[in-house]
mmJSON file of the N, C-alpha and C atoms, coordinates in Angstrom:
{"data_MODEL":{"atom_site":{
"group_PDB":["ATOM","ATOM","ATOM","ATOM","ATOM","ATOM","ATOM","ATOM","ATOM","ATOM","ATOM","ATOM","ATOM","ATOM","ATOM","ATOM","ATOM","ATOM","ATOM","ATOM","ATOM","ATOM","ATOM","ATOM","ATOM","ATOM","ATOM","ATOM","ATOM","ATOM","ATOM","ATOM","ATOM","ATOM","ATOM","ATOM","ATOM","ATOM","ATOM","ATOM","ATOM","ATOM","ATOM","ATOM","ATOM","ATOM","ATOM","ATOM","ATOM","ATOM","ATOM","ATOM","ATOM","ATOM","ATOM","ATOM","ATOM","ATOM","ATOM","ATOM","ATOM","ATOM","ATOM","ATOM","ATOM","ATOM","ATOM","ATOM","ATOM","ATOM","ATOM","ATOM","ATOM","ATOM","ATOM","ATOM","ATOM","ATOM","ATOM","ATOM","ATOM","ATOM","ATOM","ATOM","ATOM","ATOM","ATOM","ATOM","ATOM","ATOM","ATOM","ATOM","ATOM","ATOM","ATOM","ATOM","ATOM","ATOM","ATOM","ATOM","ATOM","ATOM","ATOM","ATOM","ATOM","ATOM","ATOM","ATOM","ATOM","ATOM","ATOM","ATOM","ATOM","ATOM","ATOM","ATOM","ATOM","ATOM","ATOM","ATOM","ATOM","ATOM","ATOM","ATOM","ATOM","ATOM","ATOM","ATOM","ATOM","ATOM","ATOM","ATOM","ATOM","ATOM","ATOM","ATOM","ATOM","ATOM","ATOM","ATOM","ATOM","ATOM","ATOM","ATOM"],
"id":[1,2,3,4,5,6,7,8,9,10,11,12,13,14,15,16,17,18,19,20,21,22,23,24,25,26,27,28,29,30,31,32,33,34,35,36,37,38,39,40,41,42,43,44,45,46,47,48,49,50,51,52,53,54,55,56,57,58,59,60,61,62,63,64,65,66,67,68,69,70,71,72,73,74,75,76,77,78,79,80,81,82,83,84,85,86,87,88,89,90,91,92,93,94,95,96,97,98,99,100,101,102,103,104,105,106,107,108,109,110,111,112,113,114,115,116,117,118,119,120,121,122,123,124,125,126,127,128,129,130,131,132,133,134,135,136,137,138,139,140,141,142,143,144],
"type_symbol":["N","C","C","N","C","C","N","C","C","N","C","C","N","C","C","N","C","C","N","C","C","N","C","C","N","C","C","N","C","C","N","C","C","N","C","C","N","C","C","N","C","C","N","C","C","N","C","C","N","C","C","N","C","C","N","C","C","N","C","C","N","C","C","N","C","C","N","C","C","N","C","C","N","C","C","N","C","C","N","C","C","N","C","C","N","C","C","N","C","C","N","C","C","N","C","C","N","C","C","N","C","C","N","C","C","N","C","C","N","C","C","N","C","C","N","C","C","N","C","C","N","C","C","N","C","C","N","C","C","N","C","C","N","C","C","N","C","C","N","C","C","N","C","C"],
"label_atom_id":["N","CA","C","N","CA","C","N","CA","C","N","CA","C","N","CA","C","N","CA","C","N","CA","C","N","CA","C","N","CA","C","N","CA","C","N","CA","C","N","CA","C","N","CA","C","N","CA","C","N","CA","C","N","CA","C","N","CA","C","N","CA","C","N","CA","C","N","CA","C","N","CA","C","N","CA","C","N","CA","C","N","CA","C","N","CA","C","N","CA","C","N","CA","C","N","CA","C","N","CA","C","N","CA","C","N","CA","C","N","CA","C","N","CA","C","N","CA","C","N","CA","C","N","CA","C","N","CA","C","N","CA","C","N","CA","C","N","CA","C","N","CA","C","N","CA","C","N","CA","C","N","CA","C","N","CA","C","N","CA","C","N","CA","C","N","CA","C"],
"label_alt_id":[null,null,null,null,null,null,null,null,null,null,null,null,null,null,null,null,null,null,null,null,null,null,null,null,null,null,null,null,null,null,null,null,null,null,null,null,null,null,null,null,null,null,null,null,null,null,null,null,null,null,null,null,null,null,null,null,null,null,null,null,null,null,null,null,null,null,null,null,null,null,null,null,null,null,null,null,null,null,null,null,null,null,null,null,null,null,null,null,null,null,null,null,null,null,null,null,null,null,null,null,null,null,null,null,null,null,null,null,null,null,null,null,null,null,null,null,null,null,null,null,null,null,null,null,null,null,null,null,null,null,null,null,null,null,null,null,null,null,null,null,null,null,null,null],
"label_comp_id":["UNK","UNK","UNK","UNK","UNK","UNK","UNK","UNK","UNK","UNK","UNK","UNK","UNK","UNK","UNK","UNK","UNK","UNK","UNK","UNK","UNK","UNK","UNK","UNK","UNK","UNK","UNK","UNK","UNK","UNK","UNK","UNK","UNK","UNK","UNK","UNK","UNK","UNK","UNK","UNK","UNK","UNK","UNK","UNK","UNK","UNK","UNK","UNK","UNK","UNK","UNK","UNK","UNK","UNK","UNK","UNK","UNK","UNK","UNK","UNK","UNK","UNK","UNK","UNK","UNK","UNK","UNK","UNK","UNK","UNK","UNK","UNK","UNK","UNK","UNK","UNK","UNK","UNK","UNK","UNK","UNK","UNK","UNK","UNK","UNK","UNK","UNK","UNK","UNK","UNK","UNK","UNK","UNK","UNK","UNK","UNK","UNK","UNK","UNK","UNK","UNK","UNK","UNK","UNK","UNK","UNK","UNK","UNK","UNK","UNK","UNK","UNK","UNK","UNK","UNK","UNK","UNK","UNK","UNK","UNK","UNK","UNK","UNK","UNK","UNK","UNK","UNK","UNK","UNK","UNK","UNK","UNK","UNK","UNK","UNK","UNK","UNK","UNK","UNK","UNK","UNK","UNK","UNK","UNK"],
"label_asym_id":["A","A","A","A","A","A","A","A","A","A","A","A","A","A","A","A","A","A","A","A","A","A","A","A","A","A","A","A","A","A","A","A","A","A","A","A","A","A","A","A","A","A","A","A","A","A","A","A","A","A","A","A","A","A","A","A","A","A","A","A","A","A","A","A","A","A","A","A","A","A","A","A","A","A","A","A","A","A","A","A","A","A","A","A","A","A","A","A","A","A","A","A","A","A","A","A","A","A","A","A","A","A","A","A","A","A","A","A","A","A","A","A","A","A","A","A","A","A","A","A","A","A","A","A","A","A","A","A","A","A","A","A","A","A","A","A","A","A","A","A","A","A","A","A"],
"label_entity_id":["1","1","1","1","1","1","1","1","1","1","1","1","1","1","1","1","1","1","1","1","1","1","1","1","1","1","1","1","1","1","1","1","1","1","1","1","1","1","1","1","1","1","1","1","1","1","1","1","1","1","1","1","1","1","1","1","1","1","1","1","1","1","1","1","1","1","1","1","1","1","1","1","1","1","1","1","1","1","1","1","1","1","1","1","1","1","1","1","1","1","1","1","1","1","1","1","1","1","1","1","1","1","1","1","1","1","1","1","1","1","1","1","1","1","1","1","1","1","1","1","1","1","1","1","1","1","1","1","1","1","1","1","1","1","1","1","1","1","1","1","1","1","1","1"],
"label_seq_id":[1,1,1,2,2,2,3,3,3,4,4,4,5,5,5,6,6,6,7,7,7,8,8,8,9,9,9,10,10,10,11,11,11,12,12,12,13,13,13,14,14,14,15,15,15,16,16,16,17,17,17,18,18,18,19,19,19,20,20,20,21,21,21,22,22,22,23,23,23,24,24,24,25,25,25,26,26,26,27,27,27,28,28,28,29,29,29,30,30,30,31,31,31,32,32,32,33,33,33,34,34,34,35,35,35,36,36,36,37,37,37,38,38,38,39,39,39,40,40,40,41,41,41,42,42,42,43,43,43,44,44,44,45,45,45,46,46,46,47,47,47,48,48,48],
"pdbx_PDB_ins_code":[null,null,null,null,null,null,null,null,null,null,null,null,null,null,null,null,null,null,null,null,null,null,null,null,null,null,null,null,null,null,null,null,null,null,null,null,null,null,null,null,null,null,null,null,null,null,null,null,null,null,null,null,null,null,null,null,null,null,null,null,null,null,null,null,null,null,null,null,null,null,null,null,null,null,null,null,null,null,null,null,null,null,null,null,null,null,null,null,null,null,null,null,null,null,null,null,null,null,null,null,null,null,null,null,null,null,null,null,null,null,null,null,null,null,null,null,null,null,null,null,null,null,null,null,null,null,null,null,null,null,null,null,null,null,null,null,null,null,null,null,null,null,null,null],
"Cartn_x":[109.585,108.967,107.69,107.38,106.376,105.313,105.281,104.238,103.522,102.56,101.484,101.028,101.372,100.863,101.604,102.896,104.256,104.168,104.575,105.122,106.422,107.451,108.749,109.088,109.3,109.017,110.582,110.724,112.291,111.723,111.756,111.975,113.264,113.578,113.991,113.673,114.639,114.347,115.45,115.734,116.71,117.174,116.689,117.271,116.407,116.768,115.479,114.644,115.185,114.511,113.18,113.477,112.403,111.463,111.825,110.755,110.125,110.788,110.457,108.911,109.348,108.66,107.199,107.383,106.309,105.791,106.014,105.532,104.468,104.922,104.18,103.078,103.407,102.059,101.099,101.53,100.625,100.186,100.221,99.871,97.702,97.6,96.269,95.41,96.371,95.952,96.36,97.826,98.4,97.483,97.238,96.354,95.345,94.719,92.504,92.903,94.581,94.892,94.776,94.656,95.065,96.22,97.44,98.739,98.962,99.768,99.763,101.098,101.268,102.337,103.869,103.294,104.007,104.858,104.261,104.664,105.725,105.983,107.012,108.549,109.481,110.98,111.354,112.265,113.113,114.287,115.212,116.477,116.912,118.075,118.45,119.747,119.797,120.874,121.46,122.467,123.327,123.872,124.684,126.169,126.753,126.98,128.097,129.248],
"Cartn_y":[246.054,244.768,244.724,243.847,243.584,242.728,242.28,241.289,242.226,242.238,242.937,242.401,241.4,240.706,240.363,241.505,241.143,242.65,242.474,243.469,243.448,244.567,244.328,245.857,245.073,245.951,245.732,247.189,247.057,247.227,246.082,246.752,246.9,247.373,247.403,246.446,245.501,244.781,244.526,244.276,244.049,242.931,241.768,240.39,239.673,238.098,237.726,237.344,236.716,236.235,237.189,238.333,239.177,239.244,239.271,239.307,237.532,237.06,235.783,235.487,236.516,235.788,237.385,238.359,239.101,237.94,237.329,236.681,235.843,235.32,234.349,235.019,236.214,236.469,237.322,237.29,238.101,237.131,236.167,235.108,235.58,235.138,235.636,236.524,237.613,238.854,239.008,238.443,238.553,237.803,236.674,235.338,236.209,236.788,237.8,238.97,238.98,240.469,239.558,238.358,237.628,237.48,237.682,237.162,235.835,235.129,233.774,233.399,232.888,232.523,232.494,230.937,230.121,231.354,232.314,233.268,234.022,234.146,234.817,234.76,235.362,235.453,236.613,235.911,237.34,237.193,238.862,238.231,239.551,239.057,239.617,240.523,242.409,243.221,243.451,243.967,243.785,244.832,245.728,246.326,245.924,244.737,244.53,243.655],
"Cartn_z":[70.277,70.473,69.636,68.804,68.237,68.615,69.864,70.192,71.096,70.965,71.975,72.7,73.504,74.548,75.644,75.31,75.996,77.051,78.106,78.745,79.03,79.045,79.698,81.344,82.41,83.331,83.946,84.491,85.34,86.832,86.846,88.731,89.545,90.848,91.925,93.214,93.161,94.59,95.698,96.953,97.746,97.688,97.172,96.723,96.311,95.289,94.683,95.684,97.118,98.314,98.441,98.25,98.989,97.448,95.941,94.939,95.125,94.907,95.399,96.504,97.464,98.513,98.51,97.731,96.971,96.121,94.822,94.411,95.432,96.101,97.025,97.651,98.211,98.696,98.214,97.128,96.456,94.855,94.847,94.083,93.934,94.353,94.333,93.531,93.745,93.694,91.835,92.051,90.53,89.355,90.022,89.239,88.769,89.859,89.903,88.536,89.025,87.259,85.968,86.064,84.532,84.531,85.218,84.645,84.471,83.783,83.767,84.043,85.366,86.326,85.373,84.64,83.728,83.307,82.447,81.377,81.872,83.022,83.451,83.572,82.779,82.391,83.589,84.291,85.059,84.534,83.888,83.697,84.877,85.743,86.94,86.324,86.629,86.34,87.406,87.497,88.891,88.774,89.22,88.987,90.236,91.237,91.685,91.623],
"occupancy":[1.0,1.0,1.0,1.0,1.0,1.0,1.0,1.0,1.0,1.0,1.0,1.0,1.0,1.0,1.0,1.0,1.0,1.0,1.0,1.0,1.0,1.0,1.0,1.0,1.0,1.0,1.0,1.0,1.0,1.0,1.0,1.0,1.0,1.0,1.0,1.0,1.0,1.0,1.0,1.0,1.0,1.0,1.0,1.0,1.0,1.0,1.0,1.0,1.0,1.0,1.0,1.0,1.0,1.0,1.0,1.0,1.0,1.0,1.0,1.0,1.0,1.0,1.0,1.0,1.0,1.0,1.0,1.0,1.0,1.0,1.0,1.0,1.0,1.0,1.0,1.0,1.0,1.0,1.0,1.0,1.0,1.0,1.0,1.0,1.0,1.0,1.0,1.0,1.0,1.0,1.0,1.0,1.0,1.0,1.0,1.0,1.0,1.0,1.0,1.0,1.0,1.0,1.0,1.0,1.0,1.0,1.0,1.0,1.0,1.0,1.0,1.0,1.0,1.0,1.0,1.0,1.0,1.0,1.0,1.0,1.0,1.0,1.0,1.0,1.0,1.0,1.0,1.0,1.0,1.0,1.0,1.0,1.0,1.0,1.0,1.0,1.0,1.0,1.0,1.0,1.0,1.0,1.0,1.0],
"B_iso_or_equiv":[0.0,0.0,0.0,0.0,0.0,0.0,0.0,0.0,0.0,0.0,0.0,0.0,0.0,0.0,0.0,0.0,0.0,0.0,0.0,0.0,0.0,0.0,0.0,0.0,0.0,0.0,0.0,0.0,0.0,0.0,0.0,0.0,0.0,0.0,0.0,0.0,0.0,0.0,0.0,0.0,0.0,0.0,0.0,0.0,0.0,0.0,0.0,0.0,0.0,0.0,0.0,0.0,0.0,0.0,0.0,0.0,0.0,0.0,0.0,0.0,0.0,0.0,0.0,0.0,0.0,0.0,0.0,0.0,0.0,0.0,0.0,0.0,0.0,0.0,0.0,0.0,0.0,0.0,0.0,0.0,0.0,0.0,0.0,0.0,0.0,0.0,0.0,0.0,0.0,0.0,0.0,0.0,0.0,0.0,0.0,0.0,0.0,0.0,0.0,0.0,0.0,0.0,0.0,0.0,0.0,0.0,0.0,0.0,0.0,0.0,0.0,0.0,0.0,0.0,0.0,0.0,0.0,0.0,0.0,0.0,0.0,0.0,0.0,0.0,0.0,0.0,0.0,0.0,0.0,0.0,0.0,0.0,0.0,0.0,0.0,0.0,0.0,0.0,0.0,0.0,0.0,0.0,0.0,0.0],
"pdbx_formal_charge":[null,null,null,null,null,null,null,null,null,null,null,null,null,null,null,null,null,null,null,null,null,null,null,null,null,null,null,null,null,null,null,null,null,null,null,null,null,null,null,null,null,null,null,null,null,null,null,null,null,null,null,null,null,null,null,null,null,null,null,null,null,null,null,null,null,null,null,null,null,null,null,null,null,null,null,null,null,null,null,null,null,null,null,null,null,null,null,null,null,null,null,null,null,null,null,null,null,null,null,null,null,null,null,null,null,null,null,null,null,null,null,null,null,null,null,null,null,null,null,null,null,null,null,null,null,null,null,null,null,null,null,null,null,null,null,null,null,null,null,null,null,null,null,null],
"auth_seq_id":[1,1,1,2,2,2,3,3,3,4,4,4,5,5,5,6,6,6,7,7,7,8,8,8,9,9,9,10,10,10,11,11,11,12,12,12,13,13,13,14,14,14,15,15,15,16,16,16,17,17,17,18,18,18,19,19,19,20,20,20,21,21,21,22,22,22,23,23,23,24,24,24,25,25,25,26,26,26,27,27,27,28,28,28,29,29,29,30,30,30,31,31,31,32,32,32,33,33,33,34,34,34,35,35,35,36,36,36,37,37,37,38,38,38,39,39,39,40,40,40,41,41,41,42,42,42,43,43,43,44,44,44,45,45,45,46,46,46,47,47,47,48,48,48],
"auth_comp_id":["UNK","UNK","UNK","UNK","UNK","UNK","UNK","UNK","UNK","UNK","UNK","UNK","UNK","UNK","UNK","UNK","UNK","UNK","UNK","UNK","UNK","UNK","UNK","UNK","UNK","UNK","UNK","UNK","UNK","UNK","UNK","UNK","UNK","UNK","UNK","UNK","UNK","UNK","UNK","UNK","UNK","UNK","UNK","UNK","UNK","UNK","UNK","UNK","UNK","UNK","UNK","UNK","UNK","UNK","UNK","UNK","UNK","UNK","UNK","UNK","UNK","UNK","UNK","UNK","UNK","UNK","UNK","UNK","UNK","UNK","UNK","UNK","UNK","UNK","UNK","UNK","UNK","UNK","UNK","UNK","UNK","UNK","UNK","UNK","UNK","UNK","UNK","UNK","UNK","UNK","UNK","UNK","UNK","UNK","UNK","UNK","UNK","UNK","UNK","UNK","UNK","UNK","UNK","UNK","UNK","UNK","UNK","UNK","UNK","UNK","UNK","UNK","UNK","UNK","UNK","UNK","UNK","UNK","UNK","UNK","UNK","UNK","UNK","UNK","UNK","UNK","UNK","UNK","UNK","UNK","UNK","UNK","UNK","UNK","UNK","UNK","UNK","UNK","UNK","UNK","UNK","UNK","UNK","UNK"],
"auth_asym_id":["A","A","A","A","A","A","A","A","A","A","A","A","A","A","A","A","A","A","A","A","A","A","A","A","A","A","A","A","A","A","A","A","A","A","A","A","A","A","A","A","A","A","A","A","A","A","A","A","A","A","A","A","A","A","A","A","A","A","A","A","A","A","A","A","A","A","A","A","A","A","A","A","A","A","A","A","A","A","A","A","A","A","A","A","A","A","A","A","A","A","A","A","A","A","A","A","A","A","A","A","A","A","A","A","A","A","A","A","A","A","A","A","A","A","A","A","A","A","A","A","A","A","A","A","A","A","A","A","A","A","A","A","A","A","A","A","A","A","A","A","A","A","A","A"],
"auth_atom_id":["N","CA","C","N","CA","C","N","CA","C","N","CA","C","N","CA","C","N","CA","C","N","CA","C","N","CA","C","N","CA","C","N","CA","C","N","CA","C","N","CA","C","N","CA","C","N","CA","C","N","CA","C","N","CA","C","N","CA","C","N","CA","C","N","CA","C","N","CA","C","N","CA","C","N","CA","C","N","CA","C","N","CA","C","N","CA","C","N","CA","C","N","CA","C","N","CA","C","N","CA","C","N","CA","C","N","CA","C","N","CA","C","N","CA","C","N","CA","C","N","CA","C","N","CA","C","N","CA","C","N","CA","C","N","CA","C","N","CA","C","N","CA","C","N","CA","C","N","CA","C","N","CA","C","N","CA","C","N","CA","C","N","CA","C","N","CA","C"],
"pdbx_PDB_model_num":[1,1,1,1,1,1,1,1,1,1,1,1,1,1,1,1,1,1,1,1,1,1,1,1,1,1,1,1,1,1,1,1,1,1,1,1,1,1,1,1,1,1,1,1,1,1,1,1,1,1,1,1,1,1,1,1,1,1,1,1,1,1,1,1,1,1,1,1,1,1,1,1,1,1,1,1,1,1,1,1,1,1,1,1,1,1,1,1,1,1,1,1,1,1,1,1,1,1,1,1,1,1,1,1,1,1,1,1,1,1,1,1,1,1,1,1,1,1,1,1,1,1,1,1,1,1,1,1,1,1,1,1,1,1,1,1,1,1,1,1,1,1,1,1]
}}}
């Protein structure tokens, strides 16, 4: 990747409901890091 302003992160979650609803309460906290909401791409991997 050539853009330096990009991060790419893998997480682990039990369904989007539950990253979803992390997002939500932790909005705050994410905003006080500088992330910028907007900027955010999830693409969802599966194996089932």
């Amino acid at each position: 990747m050539d853009d330096a302003n990009t991060i790419q992160a893998v997480i682990y979650t039990p369904s989007m409901e539950a990253l979803d609803q992390f997002m939500k309460d932790e909005a705050e906290v994410i905003s006080e890091a500088g992330h910028i909401a907007e900027s955010t791409e999830i693409t969802v991997c599966t194996d089932m």
